[in-house]
N, C-alpha and C positions, 0 to 999 in steps of 0.2 A: 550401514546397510544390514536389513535382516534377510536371512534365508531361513522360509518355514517349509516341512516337508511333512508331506501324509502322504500316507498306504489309503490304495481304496479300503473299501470296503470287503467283506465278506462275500466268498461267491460258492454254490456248491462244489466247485473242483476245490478249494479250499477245503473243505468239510472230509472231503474226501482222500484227502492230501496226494493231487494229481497234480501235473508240472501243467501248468496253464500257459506260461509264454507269453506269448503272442495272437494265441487261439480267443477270441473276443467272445468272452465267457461271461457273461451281465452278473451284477449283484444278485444276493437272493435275500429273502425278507429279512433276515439278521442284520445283510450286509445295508439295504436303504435304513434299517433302522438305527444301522453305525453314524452311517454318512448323516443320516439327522441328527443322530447324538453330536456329533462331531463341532453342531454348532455352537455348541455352548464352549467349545474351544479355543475362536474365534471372535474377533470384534468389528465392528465399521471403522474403516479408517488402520485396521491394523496392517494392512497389504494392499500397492497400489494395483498390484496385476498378480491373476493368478496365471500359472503357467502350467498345465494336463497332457499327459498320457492321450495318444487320441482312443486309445479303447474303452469303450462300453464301462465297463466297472472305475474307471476312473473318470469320467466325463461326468458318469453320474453321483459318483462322491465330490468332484467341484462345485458342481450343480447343486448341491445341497447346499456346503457350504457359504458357498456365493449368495444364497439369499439372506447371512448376516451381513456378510461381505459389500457386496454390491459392485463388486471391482470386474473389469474387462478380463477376458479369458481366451488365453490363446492355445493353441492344442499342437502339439510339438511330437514329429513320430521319433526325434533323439530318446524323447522320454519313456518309448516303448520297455515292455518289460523283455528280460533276454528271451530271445528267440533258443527254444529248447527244441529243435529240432524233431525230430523219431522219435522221442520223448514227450511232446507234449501231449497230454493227456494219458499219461503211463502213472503209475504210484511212486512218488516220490520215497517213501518208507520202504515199499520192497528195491530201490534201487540205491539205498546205504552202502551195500556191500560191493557194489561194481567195484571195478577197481580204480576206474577215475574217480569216483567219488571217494572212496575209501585213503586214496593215496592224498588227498586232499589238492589234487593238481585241479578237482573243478573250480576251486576258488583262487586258485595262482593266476597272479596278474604274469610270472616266466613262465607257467604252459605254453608250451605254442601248438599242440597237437589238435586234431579238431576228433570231437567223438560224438557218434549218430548225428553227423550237421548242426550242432550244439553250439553257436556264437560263444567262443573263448573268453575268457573273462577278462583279458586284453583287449578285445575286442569291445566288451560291453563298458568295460574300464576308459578307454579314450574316445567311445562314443557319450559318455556322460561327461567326462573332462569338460570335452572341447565344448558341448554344449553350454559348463560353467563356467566356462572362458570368454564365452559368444557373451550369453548373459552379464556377465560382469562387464562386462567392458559395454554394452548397449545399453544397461539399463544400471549404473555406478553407482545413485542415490537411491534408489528406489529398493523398499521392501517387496521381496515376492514370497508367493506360494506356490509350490510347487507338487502336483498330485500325480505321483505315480505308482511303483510298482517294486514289491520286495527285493527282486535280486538288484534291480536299478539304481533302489535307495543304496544297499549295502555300496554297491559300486561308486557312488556318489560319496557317501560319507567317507569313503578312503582319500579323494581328494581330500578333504581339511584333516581326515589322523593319520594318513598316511598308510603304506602297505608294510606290514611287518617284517621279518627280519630273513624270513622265508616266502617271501612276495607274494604272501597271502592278502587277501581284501580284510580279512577278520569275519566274524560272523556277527557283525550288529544287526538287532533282528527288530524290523518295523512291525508292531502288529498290525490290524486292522486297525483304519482311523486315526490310527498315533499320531501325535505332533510331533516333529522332530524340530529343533533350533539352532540355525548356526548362525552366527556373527562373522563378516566378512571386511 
């Protein structure tokens, strides 16, 4: 079984480098012109189901995709991006130095603290597990795609390398459109 994984698309809070969340923030012209690049990424027959973020910027990077594709698409709110609380829609770049961010405990799967209503990374961490658990075990032979959302991915990708040594997620960083590949 393959696991494929994409980042939507471009969106201006992107551009901007604002915490988007969960706030349903549509692609902007860069970002539909990702999601069409994107097809050349892709094949027929290479994925029986794709699996989507049900927000706007990723609905509409499946939706691209899918017209090489042509495969069923199911819209899953596990796959939401983390919910950034108080935060969403603040600058991501002026908020480096906080001290949660800074201490690196935003990406610790052992924080348990909760800061401005910001879903802990525990939190966003066995909300994606379990969903790769559901998946796997419902769909065993079958190749998916999976279209969601940066801090989602990161949380995701720890499942197969695991949380470091200091129960960090790591920082693998999906761009827009990327393909990601895992074998399961």
């Amino acid at each position: 079984m393959k696991l494929y994984v994409m980042r939507h698309g471009q969106t201006d809070w992107n551009v901007q480098h604002l915490y988007q969340g969960q706030t349903d923030i549509p692609l902007n012209a860069v970002g539909r012109q990702q999601a069409l690049d994107a097809r050349n990424k892709v094949w027929p027959g290479m994925v029986d189901l794709i699996l989507c973020s049900p927000l706007g910027r990723a609905r509409d990077t499946a939706a691209a995709v899918n017209e090489v594709i042509g495969a069923p698409i199911i819209y899953r709110k596990e796959m939401l991006e983390r919910f950034f609380g108080e935060w969403e829609g603040l600058d991501y770049i002026e908020k480096r130095s906080h001290p949660y961010i800074a201490s690196g405990d935003y990406d610790n799967y052992c924080f348990e603290g909760r800061v401005a209503g910001i879903e802990t990374c525990r939190e966003l961490c066995e909300r994606s597990w379990s969903f790769l658990k559901e998946i796997k075990a419902y769909y065993p032979e079958r190749n998916l795609l999976l279209v969601s959302h940066g801090s989602w991915i990161r949380a995701m990708s720890a499942y197969f390398r695991g949380l470091d040594e200091n129960g960090s997620v790591g920082h693998v960083r999906a761009e827009n459109c990327e393909l990601l590949e895992f074998d399961w």
